[in-house]
Legacy VTK file of the C-alpha trace (Angstrom):
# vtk DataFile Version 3.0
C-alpha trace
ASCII
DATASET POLYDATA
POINTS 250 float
4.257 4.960 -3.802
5.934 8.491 -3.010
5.344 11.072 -5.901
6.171 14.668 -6.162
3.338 16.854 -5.199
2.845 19.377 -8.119
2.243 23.322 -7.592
-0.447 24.082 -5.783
-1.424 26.211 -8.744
-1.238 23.340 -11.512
-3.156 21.173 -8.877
-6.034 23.806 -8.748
-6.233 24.432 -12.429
-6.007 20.315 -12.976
-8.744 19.848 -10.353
-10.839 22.515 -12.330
-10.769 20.829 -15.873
-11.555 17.390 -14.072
-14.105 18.678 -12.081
-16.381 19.741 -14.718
-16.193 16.011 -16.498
-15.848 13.634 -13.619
-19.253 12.660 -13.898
-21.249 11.841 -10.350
-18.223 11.703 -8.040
-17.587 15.472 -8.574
-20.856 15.690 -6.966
-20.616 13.488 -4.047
-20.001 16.088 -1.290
-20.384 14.832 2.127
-19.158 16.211 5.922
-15.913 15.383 6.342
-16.487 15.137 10.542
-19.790 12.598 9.522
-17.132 10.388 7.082
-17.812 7.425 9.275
-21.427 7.532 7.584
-21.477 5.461 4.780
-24.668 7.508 3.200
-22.118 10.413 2.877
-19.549 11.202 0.587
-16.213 13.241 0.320
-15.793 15.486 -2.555
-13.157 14.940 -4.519
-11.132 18.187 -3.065
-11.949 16.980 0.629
-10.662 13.145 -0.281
-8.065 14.674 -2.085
-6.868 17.062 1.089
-7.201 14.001 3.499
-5.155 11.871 1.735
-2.602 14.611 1.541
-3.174 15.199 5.131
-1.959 11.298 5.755
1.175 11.782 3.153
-0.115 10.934 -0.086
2.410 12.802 -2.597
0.689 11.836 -5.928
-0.957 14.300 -8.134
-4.542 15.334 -8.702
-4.595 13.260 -11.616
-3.179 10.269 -9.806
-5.290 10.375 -7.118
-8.385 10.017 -9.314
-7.179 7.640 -11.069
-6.867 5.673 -8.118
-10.782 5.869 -7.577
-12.413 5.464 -11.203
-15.461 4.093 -11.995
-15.971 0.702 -12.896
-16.618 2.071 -16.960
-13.134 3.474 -16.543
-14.932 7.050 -15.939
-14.278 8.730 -12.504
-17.042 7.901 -10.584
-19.929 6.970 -13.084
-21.019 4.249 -11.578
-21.825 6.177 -8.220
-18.983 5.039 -6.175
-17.547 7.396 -3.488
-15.332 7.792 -1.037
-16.404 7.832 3.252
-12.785 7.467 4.904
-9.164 7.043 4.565
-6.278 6.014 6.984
-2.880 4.838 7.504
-2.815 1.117 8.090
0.030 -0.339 10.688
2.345 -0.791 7.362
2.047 2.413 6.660
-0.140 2.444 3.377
-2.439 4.653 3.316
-5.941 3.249 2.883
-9.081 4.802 1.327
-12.612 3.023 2.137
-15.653 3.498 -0.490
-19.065 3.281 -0.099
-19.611 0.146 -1.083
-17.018 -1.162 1.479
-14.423 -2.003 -0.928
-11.139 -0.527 0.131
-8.283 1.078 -1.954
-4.369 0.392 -1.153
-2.633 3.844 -2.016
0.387 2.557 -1.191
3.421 3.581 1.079
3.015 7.067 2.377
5.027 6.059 5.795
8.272 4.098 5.804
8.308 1.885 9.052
11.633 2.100 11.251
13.721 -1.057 12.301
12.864 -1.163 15.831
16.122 -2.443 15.936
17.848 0.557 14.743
15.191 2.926 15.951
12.944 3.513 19.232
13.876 3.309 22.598
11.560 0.552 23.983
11.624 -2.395 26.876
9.343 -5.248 26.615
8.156 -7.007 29.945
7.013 -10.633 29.471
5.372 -10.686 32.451
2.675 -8.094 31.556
3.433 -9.141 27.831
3.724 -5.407 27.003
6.156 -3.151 25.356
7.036 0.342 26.741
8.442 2.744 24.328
10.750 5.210 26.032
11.810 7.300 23.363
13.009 8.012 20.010
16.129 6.034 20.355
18.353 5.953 17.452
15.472 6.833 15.225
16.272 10.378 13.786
12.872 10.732 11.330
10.471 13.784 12.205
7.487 11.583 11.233
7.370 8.493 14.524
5.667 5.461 13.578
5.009 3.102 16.671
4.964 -0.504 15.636
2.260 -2.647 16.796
4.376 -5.872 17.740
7.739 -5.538 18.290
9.909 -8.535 19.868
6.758 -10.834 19.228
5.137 -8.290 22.545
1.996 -5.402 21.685
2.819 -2.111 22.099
1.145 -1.122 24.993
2.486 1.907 26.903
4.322 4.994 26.140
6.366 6.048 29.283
6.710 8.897 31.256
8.585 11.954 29.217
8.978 9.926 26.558
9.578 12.492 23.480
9.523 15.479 26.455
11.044 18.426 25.106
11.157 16.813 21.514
11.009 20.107 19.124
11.381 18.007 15.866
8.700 15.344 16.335
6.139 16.568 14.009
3.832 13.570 13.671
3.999 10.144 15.650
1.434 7.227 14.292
0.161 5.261 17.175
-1.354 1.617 17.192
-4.461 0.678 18.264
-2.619 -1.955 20.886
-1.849 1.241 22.635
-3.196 0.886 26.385
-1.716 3.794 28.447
0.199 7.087 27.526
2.365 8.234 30.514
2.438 11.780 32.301
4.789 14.250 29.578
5.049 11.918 27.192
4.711 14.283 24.226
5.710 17.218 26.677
7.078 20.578 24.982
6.638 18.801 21.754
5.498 22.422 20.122
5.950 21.216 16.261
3.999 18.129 17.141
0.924 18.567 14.498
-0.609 15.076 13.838
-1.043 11.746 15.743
-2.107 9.034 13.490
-4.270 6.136 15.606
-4.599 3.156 14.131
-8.321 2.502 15.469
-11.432 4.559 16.086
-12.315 7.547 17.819
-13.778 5.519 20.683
-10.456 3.243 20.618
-8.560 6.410 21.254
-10.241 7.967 23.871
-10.082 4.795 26.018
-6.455 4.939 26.453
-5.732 5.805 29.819
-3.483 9.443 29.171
-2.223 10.796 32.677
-2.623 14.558 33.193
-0.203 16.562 30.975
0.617 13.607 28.215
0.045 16.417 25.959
1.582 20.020 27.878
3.259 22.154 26.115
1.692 20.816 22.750
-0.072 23.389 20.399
-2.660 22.638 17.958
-2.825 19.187 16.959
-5.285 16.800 14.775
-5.988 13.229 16.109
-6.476 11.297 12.640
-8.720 8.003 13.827
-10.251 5.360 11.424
-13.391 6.791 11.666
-12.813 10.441 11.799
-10.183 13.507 13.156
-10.388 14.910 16.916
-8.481 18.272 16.885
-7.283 19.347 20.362
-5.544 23.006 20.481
-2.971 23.839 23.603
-1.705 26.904 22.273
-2.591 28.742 25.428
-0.235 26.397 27.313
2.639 28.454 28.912
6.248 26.473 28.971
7.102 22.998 29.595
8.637 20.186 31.889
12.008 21.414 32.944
14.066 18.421 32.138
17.146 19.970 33.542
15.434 20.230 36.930
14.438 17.369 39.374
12.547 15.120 36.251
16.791 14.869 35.671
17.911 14.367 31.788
16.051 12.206 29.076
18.602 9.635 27.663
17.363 7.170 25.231
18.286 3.551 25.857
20.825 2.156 24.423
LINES 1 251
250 0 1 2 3 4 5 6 7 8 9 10 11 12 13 14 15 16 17 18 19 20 21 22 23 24 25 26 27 28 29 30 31 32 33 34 35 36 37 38 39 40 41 42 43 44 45 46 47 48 49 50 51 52 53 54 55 56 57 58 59 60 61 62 63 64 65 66 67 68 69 70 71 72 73 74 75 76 77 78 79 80 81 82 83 84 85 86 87 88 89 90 91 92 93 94 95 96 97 98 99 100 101 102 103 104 105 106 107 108 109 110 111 112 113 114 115 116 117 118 119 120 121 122 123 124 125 126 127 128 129 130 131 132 133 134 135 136 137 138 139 140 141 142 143 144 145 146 147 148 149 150 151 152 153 154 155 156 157 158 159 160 161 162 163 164 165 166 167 168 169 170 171 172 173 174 175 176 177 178 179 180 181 182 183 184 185 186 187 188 189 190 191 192 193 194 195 196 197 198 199 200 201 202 203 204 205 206 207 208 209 210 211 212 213 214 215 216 217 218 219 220 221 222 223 224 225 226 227 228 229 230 231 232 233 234 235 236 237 238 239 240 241 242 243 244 245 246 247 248 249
């Protein structure tokens, strides 16, 4: 369901005419870093920004279509919204307060593992290991789940080192252990999109440096963001040095 985004300024001047007639969900403001509370409610602008933030392209006017009250107004009947995330399809996926949950549809194209990440599945361990980016030549990574009938498990050592257009990866909640340098020198790397919960992400075992050489970058969990900055990180892994050159696998 990719739209155009409209100008920021006909998205402001939209959001002002619907704010002053959208009835109680123009009121609902909750804290966006409490969203996992379900007695808390996004505004409108915050929902609207976090969806955005996850790679909805639909308008203003779209968006609240999407969550109108059951009299057809836009939120009369007191229904809000707590969270939203990117399910392992990529649709992006917006929870109310009631529990119900909305399907915004597509905002992530999944790659053909076949035609796209470097990975090697051991049956023995009954794991996958994602070496790199492969073939796959989008700036915006997904990480399957499943792949070859094996979870996801690990991403190895210097994975995406030294990988200056990776600028958001979405990792599934199968994920077990992220290798030393994995996302080393990736400088334009700005969002990681877990498919689980903030407690699901920091149990993955990350060696030291997974993340040197990153700057600032948002964590976007099913329950909530974690925002991590590394700007004050000087250089990188050398991969022309002793680490030798990163080849994906064939």
């Amino acid at each position: 369901m990719k739209r155009k985004i409209t100008l920021i300024a006909l998205l402001l001047s939209a959001f002002v005419l619907l704010f002053s007639s959208c009835g109680e969900i123009a009121a609902m403001v909750g804290t966006e870093t409490d969203s996992g509370n379900a007695n808390l409610k996004w505004s409108i602008s915050t929902a609207y920004k976090r969806a955005q933030d996850l790679g909805f392209e639909g308008t203003l006017e779209e968006f609240l279509a999407m969550v109108q009250g059951a009299d057809g107004s836009n939120g009369a009947d007191g229904i809000g919204i707590v969270s939203a995330h990117v399910n392992g399809a990529g649709d992006l996926i917006l929870t109310l307060t009631n529990g119900a949950e909305i399907n915004a549809g597509s905002v992530y194209p999944i790659p053909d593992p076949a035609n796209g990440l470097a990975y090697v599945v051991d049956t023995d361990d009954n794991a996958v290991t994602i070496k790199g980016r492969g073939l796959c030549t989008s700036t915006n990574v997904i990480i399957p789940s499943i792949l070859e009938s094996t979870p996801v498990r690990y991403i190895a050592k210097c994975a995406f080192a030294g990988d200056e257009n990776l600028k958001a990866i979405s990792i599934p909640s199968s994920m077990e252990k992220i290798d030393d340098y994995a996302f080393d020198g990736c400088c334009n790397l700005k969002s990681i999109r877990f498919q689980g919960t903030k407690a699901e992400w920091e149990a993955i075992e990350k060696e030291s440096y997974w993340d040197y050489g990153t700057d600032t970058y948002v964590v976007y969990c099913t329950d909530g963001n974690i925002s991590t900055d590394n700007s004050l990180q000087q250089g990188g892994l050398d991969t022309d040095s002793s680490w030798g050159q990163l080849h994906p696998i064939p």
